[in-house]
TIVOSE-785623 format. One record per atom (N, C-alpha, C): residue number from 1; residue in three letters; x, y, z. Coordinates in steps of 0.2 Angstrom, whole numbers. Atoms other than C-alpha are relative to their C-alpha. Layout:
BEGIN
{n: NUM | res: ALA | u: X | v: Y | w: Z}
...
***
This chain:
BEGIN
{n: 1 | res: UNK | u: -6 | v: -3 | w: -2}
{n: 1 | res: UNK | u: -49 | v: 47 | w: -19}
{n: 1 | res: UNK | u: 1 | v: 5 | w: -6}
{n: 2 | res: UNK | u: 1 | v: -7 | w: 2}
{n: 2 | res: UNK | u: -44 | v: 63 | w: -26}
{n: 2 | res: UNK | u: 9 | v: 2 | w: 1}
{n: 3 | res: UNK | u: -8 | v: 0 | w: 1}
{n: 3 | res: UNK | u: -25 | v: 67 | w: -32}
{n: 3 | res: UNK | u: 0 | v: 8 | w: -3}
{n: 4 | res: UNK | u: 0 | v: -9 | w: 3}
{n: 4 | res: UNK | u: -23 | v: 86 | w: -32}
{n: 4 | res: UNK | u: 6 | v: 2 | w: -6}
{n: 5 | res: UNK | u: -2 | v: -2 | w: 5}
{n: 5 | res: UNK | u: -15 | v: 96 | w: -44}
{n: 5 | res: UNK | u: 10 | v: -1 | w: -2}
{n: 6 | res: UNK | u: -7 | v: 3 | w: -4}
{n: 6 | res: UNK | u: 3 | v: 96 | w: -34}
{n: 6 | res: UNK | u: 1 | v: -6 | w: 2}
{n: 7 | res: UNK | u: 0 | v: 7 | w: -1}
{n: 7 | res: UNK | u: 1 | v: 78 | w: -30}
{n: 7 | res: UNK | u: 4 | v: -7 | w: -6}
{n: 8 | res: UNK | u: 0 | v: 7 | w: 2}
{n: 8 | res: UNK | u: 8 | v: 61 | w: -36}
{n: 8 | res: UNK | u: 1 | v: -5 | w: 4}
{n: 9 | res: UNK | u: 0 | v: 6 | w: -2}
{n: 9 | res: UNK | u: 8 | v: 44 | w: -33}
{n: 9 | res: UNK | u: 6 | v: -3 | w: 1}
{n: 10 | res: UNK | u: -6 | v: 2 | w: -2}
{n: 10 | res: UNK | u: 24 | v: 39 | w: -25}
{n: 10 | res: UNK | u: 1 | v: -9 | w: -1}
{n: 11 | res: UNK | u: 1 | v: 9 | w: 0}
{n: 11 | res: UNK | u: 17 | v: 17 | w: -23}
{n: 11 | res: UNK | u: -7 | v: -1 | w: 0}
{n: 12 | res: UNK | u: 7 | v: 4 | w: 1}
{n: 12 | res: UNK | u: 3 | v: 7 | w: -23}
{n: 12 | res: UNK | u: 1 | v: -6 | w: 4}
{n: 13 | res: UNK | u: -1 | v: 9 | w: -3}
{n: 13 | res: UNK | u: 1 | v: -10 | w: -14}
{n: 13 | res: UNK | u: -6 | v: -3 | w: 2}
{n: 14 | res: UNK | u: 5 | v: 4 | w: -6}
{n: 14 | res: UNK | u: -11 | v: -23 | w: -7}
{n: 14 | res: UNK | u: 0 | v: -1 | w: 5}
{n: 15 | res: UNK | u: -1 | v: 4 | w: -9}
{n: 15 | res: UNK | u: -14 | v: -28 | w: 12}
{n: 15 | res: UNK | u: -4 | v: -1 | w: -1}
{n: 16 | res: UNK | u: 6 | v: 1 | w: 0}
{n: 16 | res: UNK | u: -28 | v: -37 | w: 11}
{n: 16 | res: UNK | u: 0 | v: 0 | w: 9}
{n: 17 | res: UNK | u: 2 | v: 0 | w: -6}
{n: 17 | res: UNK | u: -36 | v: -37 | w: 31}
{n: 17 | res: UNK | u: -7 | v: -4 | w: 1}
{n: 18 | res: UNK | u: 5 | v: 5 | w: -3}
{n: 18 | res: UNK | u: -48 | v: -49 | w: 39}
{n: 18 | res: UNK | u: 1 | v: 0 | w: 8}
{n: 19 | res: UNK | u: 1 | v: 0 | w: -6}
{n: 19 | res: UNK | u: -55 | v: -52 | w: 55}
{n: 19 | res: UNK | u: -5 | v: -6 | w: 1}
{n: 20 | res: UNK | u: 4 | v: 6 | w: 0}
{n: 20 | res: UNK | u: -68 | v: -65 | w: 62}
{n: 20 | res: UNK | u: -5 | v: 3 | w: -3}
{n: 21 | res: UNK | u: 6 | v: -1 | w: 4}
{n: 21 | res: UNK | u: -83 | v: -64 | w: 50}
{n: 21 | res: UNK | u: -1 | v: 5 | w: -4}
{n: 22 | res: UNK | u: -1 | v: -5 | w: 5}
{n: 22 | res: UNK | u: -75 | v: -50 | w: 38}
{n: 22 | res: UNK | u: 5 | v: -1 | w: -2}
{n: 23 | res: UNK | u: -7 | v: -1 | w: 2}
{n: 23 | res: UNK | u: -62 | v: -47 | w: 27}
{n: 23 | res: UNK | u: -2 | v: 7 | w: -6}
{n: 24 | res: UNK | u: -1 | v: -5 | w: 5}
{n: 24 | res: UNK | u: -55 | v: -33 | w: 15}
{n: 24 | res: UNK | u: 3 | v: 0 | w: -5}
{n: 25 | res: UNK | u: -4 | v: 0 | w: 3}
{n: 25 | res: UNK | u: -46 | v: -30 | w: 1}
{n: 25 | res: UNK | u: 2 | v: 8 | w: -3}
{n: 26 | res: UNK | u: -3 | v: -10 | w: 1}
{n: 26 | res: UNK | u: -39 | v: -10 | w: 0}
{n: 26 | res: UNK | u: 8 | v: -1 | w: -4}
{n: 27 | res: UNK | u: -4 | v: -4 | w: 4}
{n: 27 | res: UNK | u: -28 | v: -4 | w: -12}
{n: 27 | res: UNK | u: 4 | v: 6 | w: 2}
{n: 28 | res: UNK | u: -1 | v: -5 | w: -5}
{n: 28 | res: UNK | u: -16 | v: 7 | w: 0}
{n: 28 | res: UNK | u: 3 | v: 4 | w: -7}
{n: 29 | res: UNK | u: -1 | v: -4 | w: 4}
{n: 29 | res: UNK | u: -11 | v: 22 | w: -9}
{n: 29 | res: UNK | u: 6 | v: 6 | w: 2}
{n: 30 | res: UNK | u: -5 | v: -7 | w: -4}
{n: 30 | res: UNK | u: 5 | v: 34 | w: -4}
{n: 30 | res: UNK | u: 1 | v: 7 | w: -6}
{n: 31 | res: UNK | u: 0 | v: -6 | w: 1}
{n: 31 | res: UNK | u: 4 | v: 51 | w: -11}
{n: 31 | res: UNK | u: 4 | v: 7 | w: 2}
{n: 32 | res: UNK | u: -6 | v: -6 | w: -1}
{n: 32 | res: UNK | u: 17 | v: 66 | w: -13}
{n: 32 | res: UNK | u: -1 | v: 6 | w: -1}
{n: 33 | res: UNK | u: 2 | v: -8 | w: 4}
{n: 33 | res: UNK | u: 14 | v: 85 | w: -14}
{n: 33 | res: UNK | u: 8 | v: 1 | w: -3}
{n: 34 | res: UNK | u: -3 | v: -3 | w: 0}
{n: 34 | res: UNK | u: 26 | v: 92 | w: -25}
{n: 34 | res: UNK | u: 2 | v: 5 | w: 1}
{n: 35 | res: UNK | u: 0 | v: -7 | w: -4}
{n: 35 | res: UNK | u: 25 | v: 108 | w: -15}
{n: 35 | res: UNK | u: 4 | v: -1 | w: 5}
{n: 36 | res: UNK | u: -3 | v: 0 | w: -8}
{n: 36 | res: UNK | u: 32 | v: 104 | w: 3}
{n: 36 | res: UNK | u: 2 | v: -8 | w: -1}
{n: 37 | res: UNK | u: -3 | v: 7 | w: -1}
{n: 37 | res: UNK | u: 35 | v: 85 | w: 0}
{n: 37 | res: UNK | u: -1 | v: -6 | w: 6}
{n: 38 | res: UNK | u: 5 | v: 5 | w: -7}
{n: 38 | res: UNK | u: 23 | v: 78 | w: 12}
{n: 38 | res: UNK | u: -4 | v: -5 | w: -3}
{n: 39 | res: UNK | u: 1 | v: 4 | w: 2}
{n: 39 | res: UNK | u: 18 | v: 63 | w: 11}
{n: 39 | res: UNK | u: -7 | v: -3 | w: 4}
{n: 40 | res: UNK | u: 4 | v: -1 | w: -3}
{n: 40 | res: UNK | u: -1 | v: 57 | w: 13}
{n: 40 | res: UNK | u: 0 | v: -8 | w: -3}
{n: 41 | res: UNK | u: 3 | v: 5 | w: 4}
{n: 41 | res: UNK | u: -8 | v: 40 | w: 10}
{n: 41 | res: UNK | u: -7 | v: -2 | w: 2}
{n: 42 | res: UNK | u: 8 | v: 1 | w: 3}
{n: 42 | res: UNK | u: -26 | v: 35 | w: 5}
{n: 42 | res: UNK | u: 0 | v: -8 | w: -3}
{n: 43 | res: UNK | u: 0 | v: 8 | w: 3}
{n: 43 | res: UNK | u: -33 | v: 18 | w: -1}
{n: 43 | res: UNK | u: -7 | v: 1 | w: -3}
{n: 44 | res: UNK | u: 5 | v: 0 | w: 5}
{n: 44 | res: UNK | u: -45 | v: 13 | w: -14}
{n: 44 | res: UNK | u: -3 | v: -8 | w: 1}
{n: 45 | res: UNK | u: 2 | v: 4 | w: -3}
{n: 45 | res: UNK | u: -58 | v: 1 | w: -8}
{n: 45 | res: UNK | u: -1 | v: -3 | w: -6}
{n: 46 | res: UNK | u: 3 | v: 3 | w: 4}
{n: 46 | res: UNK | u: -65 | v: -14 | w: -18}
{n: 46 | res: UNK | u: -4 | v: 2 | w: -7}
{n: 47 | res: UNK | u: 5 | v: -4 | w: 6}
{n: 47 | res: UNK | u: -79 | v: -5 | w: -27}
{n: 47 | res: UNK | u: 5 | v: 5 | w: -4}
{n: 48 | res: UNK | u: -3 | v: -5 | w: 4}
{n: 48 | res: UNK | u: -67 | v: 9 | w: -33}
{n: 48 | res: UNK | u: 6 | v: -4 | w: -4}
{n: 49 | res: UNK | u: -4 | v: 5 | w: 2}
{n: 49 | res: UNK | u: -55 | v: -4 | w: -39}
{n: 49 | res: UNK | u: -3 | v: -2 | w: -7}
{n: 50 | res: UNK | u: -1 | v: 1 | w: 8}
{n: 50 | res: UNK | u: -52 | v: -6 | w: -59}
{n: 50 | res: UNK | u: 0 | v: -9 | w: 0}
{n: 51 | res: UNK | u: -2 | v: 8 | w: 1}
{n: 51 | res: UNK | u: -53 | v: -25 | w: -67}
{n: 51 | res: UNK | u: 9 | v: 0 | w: -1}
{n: 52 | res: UNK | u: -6 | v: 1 | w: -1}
{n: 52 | res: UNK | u: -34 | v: -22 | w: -69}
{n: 52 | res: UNK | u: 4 | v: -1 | w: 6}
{n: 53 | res: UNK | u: -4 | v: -1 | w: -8}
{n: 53 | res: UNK | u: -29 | v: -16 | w: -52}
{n: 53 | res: UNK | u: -3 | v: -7 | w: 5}
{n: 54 | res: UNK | u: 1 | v: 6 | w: -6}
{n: 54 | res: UNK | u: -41 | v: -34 | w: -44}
{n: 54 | res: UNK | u: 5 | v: -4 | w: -4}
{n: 55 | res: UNK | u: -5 | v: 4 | w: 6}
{n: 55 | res: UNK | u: -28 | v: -43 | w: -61}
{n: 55 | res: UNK | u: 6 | v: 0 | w: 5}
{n: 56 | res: UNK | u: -6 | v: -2 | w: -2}
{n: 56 | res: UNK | u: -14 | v: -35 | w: -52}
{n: 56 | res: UNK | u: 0 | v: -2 | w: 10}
{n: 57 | res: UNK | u: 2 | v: 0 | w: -4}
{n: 57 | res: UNK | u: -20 | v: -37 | w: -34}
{n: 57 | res: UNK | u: 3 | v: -5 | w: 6}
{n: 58 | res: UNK | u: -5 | v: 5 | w: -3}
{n: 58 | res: UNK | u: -12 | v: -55 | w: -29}
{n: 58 | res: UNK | u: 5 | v: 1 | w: 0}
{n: 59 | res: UNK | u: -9 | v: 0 | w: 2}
{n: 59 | res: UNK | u: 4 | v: -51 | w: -36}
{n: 59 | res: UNK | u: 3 | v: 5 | w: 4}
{n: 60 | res: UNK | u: -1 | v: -2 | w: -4}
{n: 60 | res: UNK | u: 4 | v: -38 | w: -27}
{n: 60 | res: UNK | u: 1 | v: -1 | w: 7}
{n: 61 | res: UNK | u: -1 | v: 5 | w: -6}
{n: 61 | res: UNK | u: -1 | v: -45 | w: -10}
{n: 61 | res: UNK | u: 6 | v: 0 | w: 3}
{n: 62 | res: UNK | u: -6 | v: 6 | w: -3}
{n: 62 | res: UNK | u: 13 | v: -57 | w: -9}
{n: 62 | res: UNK | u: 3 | v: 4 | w: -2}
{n: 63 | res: UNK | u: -5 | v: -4 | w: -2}
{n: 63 | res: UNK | u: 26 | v: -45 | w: -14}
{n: 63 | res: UNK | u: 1 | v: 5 | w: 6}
{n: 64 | res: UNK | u: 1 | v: -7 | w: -6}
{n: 64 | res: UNK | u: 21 | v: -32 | w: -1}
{n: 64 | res: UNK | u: 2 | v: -2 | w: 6}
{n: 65 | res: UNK | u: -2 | v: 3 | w: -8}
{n: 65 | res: UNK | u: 21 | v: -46 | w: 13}
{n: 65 | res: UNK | u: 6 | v: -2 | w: 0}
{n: 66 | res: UNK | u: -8 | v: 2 | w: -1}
{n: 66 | res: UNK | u: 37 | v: -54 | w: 7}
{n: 66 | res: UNK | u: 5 | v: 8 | w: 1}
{n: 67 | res: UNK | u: -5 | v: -6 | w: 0}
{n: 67 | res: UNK | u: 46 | v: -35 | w: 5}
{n: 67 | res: UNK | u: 0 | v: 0 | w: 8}
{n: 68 | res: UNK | u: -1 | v: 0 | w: -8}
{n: 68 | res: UNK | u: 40 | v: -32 | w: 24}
{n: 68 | res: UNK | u: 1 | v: -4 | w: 2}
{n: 69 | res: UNK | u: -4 | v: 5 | w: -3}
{n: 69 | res: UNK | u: 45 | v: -47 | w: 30}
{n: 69 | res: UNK | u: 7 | v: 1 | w: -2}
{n: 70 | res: UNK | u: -7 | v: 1 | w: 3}
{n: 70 | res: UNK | u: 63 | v: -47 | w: 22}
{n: 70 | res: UNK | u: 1 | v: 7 | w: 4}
{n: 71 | res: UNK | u: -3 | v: -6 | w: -3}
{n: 71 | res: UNK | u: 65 | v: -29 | w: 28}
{n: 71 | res: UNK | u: 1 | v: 2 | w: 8}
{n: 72 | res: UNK | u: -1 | v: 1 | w: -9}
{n: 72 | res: UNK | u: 61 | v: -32 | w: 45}
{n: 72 | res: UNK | u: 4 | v: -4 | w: 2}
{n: 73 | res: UNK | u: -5 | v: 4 | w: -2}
{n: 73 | res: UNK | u: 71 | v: -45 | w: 47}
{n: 73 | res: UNK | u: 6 | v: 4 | w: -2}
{n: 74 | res: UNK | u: -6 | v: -6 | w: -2}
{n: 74 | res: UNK | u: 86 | v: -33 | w: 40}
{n: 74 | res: UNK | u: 1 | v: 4 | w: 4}
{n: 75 | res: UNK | u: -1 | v: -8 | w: -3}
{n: 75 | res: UNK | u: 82 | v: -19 | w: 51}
{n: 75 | res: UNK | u: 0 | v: -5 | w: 9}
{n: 76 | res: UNK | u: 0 | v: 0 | w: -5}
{n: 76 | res: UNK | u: 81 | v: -31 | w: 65}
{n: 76 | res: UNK | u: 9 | v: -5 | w: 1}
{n: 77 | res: UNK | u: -9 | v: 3 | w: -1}
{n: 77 | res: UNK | u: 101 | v: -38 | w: 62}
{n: 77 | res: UNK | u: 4 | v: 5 | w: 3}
{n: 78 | res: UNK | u: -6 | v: -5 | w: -1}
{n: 78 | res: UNK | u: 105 | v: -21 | w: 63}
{n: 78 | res: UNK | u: -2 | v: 2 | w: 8}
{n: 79 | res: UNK | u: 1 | v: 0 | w: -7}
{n: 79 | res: UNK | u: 97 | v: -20 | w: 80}
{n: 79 | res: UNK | u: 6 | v: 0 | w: 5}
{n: 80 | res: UNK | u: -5 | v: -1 | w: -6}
{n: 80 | res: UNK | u: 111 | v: -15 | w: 95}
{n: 80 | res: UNK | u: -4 | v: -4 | w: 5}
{n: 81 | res: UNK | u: 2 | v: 3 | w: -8}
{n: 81 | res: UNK | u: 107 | v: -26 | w: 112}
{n: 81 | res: UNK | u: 3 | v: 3 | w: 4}
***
């Protein structure tokens, strides 16, 4: 992954992903130009992953799943029938 000059790092998170007979652990990545303010996101596979960022990698997980979870359920109170 590759963070150009006008770029930063906005967040970071884990999802891990599995399937039958596979599984992942990526490192999602959201990136910001600051030139126009577009916003790109990239992920950082296993092998590119630091011994910090596997340390940090649970704690993240379960915060990721819990924030999406809680937010969706806000965003579905505010839902109009």
């Amino acid at each position: 992954m590759q963070i150009g000059k006008h770029e930063h790092i906005v967040t970071a998170f884990a999802e891990p992903a599995s399937g039958p007979g596979w599984s992942n652990s990526p490192v999602w990545v959201i990136i910001k130009s600051t030139e126009d303010g577009t916003l790109r996101m990239d992920c950082l596979q296993p092998a590119e992953q630091t011994s910090d960022i596997a340390i940090m990698y649970s704690i993240s997980s379960i915060a990721h799943a819990s924030m999406v979870k809680f937010v969706r359920a806000a965003l579905s109170k505010g839902k109009k029938s």
